[in-house]
C-alpha positions as CSV (number, residue, x, y, z in Angstrom):
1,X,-32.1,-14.2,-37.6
2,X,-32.7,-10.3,-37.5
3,X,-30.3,-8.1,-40.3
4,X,-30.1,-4.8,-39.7
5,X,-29.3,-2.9,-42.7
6,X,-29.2,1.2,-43.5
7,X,-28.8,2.5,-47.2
8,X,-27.3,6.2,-47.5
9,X,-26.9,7.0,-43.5
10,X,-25.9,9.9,-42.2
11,X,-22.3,9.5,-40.3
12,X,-23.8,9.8,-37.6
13,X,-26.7,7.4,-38.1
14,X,-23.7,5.1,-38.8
15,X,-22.2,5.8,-36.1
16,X,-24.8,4.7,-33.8
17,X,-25.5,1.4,-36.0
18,X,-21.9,0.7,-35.6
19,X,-22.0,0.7,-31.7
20,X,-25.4,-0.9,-31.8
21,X,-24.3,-3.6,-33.5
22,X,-20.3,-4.1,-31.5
23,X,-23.1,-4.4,-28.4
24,X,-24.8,-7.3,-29.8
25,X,-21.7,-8.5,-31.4
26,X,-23.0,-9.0,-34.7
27,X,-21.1,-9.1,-38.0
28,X,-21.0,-6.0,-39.4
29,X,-20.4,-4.9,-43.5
30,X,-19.6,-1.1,-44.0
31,X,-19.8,-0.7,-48.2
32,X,-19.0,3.5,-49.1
33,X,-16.2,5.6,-50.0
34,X,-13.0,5.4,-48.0
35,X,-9.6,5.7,-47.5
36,X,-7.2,3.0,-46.1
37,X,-4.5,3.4,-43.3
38,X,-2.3,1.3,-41.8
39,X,0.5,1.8,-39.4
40,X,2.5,-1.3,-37.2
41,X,5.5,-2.8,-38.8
42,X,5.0,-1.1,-41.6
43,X,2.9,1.4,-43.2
44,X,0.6,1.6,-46.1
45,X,-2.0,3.8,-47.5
46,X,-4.7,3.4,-50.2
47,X,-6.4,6.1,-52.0
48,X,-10.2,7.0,-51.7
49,X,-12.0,4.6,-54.0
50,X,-15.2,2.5,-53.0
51,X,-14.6,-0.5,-51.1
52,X,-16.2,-3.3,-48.2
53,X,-15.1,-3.0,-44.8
54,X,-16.2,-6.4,-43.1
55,X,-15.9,-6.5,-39.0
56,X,-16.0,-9.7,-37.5
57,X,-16.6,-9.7,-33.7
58,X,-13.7,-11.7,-32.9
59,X,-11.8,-8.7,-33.8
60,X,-11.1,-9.7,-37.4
61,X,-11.2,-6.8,-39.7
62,X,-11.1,-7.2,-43.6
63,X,-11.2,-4.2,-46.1
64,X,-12.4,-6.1,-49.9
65,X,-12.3,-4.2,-53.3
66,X,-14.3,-5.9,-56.4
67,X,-10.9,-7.5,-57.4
68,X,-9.5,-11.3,-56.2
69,X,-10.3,-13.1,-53.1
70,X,-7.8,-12.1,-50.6
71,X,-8.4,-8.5,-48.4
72,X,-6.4,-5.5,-49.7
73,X,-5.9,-4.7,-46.2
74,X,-6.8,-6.5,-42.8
75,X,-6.4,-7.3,-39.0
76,X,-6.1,-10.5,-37.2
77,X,-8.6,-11.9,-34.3
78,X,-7.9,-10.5,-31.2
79,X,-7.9,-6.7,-32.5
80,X,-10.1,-4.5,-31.1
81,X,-13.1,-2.0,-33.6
82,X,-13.7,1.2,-33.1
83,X,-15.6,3.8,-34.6
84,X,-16.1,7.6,-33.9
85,X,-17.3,10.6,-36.4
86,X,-14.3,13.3,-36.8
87,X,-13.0,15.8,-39.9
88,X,-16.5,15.3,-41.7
89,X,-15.7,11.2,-42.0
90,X,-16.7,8.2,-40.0
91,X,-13.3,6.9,-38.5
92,X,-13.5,2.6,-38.1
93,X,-9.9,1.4,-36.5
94,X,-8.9,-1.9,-35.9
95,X,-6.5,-1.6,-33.1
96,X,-4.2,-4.6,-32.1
97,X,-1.3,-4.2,-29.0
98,X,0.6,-6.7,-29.3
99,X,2.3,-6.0,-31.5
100,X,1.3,-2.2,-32.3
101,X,-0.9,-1.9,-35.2
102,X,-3.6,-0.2,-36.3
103,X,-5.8,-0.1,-39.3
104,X,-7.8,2.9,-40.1
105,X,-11.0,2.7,-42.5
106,X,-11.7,6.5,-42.8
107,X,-15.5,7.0,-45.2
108,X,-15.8,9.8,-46.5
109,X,-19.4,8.5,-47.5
110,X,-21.6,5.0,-46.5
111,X,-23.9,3.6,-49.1
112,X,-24.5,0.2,-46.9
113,X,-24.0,-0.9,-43.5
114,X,-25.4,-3.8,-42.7
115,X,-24.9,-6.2,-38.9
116,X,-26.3,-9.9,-38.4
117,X,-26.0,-12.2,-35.5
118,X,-23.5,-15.4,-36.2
119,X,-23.6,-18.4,-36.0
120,X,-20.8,-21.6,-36.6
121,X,-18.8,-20.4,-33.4
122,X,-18.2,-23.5,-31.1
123,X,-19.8,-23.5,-27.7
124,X,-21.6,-20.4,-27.9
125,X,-23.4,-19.1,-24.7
126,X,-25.4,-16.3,-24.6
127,X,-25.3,-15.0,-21.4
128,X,-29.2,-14.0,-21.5
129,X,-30.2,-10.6,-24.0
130,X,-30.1,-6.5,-23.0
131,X,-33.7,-6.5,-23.2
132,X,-33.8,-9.8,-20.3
133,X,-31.5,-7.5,-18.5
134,X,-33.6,-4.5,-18.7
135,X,-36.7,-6.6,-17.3
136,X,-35.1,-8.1,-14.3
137,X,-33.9,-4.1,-13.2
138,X,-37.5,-2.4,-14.5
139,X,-39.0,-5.8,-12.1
140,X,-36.3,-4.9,-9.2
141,X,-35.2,-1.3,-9.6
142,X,-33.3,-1.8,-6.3
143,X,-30.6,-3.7,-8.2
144,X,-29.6,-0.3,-9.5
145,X,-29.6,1.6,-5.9
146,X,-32.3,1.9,-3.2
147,X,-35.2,4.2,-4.1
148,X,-34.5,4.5,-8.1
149,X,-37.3,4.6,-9.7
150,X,-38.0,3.6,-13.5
151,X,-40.1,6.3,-15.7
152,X,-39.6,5.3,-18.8
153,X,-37.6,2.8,-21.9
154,X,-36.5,3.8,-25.0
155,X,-37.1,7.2,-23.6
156,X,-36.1,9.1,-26.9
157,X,-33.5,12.3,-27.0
158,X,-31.5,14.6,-28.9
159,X,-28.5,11.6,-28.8
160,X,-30.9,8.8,-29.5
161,X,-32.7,6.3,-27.0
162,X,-32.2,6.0,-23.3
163,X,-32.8,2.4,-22.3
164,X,-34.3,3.3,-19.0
165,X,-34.7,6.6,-17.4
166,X,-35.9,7.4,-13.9
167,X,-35.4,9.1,-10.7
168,X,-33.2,8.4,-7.5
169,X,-34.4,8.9,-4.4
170,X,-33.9,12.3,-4.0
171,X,-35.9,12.7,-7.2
172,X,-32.7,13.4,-9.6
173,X,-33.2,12.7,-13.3
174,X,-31.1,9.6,-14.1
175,X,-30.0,8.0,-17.3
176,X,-29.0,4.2,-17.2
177,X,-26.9,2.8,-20.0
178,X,-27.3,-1.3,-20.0
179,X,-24.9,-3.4,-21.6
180,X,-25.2,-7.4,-21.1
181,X,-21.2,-7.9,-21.4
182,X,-17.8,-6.5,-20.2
183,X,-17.7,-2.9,-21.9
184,X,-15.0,-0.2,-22.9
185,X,-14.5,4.0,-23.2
186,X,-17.6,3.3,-26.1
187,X,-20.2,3.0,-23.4
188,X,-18.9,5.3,-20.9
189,X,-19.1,7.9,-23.9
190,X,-22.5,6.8,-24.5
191,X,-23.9,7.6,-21.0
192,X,-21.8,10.9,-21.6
193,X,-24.0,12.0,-24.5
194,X,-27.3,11.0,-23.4
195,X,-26.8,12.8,-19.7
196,X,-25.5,15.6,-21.8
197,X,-28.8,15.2,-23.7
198,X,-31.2,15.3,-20.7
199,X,-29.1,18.3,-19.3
200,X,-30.0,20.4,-22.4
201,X,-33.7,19.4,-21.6
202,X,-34.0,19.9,-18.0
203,X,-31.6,22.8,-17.6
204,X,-28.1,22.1,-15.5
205,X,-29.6,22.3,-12.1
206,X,-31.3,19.2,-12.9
207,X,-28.2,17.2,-11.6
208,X,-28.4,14.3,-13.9
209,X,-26.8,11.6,-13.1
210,X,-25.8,8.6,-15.5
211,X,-25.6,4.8,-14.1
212,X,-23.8,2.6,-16.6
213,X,-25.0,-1.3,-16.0
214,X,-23.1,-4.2,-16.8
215,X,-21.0,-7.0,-16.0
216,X,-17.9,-5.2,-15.8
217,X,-16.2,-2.8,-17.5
218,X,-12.4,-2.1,-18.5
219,X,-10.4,-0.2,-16.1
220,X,-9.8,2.9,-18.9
221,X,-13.8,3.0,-18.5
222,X,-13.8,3.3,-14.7
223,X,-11.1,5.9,-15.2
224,X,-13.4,7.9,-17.3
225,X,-16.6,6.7,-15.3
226,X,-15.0,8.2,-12.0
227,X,-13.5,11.1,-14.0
228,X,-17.3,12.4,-15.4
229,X,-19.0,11.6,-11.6
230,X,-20.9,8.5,-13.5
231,X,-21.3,5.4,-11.6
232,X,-21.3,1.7,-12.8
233,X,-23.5,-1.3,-10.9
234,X,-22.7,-4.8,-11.7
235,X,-24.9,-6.9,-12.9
236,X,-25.2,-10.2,-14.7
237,X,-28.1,-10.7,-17.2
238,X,-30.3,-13.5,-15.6
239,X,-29.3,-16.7,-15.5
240,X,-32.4,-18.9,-16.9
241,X,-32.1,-16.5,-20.1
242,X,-28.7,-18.6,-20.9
243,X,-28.8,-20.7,-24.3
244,X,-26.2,-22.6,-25.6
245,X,-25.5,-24.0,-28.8
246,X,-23.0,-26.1,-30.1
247,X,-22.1,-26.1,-33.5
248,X,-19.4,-27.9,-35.8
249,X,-16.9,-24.4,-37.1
250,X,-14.0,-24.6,-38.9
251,X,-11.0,-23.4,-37.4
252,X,-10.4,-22.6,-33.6
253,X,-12.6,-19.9,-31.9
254,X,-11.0,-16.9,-29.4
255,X,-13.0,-15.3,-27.0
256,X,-14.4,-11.8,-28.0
257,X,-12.3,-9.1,-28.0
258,X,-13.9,-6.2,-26.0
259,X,-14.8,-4.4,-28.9
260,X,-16.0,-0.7,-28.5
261,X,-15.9,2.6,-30.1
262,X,-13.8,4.8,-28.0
263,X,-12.9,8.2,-29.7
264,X,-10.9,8.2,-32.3
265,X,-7.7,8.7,-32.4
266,X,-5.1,9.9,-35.6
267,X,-3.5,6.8,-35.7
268,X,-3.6,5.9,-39.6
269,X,-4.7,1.8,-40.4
270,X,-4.6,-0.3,-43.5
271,X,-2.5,-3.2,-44.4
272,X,-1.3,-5.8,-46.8
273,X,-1.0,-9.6,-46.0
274,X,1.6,-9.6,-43.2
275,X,3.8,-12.5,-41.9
276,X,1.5,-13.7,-38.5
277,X,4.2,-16.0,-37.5
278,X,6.6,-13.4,-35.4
């Protein structure tokens, strides 16, 4: 089991851990400074003070001080995480529709964040890695468009690493975002800043273009796909990377929530225990 774990990060640096680690769908513990929001059927707010935001990636959000065993605040399976850097603070909601709510864990510093892979679920498959996904395109390119051609992974930039970068057949820079599961706004904003981030380098009559690859994507992210002039390819990550396991859990599983980091938003967040059963 690989933990990934950052001490002191920048908000930014937290930032992209955060969306790293809603990708992977890993467990994620935030430990820092915040302040507490929530808004739904009620509202509630708690004071800055030094607390543990916990993000599970069924959508379950927990916020934990050092005192008894229930959460201070919290939000149910089924809600969706997001994260985005605004007013000097790093902005984590937990948004759930139905009914409205929204819990907003606003840090105003991070002294830990750590994410780690799960296990206990019931009938997990893994529908094959990002990095088996990005061999089967860098081994047929053509699964992307006719006559792209693959220069370079990890390709490092101003807004951190492109997965793979090329050129099209007319010899355009292009920036391919992979994903191995059904995305949100957070990935289309991620191909936003790393085309942005080639643009400073080459000068704007590069044309750039930005190819988000997946197996599908919400319809807010083709909205803002189409509405940017990015495109999106379909594809699944190969087939005979699939593992299952099967594993005796407590308690009944949902299926992951899309969870992404769209931008934020000023909808406040934080809650007591609340009555699940209306």
């Amino acid at each position: 089991m690989t933990v990934s774990t950052v001490h002191q990060p920048t908000h930014r640096e937290a930032l992209w851990e955060l969306e790293a680690a809603f990708d992977r769908g890993d467990l994620i513990t935030v430990f820092g400074c915040c302040t507490v929001d929530y808004d739904g059927r009620a509202a509630s707010t708690l004071g800055l003070g030094r607390r543990l935001l916990v993000l599970k990636p069924d959508g379950t959000a927990l916020v934990h001080t050092d005192q008894q065993q229930q959460p201070v605040n919290w939000q149910p399976p089924g809600s969706e995480h997001h994260a985005a850097v605004r007013d000097g603070r790093l902005r984590v909601r937990s948004v759930r529709s139905s009914p409205d709510e929204t819990l907003l864990v606003a840090f105003e510093s991070v002294e830990q964040l750590s994410a780690m892979p799960v296990s206990g679920r019931r009938d997990l498959s893994l529908t094959g890695s990002e990095a088996d996904l990005r061999e089967f395109l860098l081994d047929t390119p053509a699964a992307i468009e006719a006559g792209f051609e693959p220069l370079a992974t990890e390709r490092p930039t101003d807004a951190g690493p492109i997965d793979i970068f090329g050129r099209d057949s007319e010899g355009r820079p292009v920036v391919v975002e992979l994903k191995r599961r059904r995305v949100g706004p957070s990935a289309v904003g991620q191909l936003q800043r790393y085309v942005a981030a080639i643009d400073r380098e080459t000068g704007e009559s590069a044309d750039v273009r930005g190819i988000l690859v997946a197996p599908s994507v919400t319809d807010r992210a083709a909205s803002l796909l189409a509405d940017d002039g990015l495109a999106f390819v379909a594809v699944e990550p190969p087939s005979d990377s699939v593992s299952a396991a099967s594993t005796p859990a407590d308690g009944a599983d949902s299926d992951d929530a899309v969870t992404d980091t769209a931008d934020d938003t000023d909808d406040p967040a934080a809650t007591p225990p609340r009555d699940e059963s209306g």
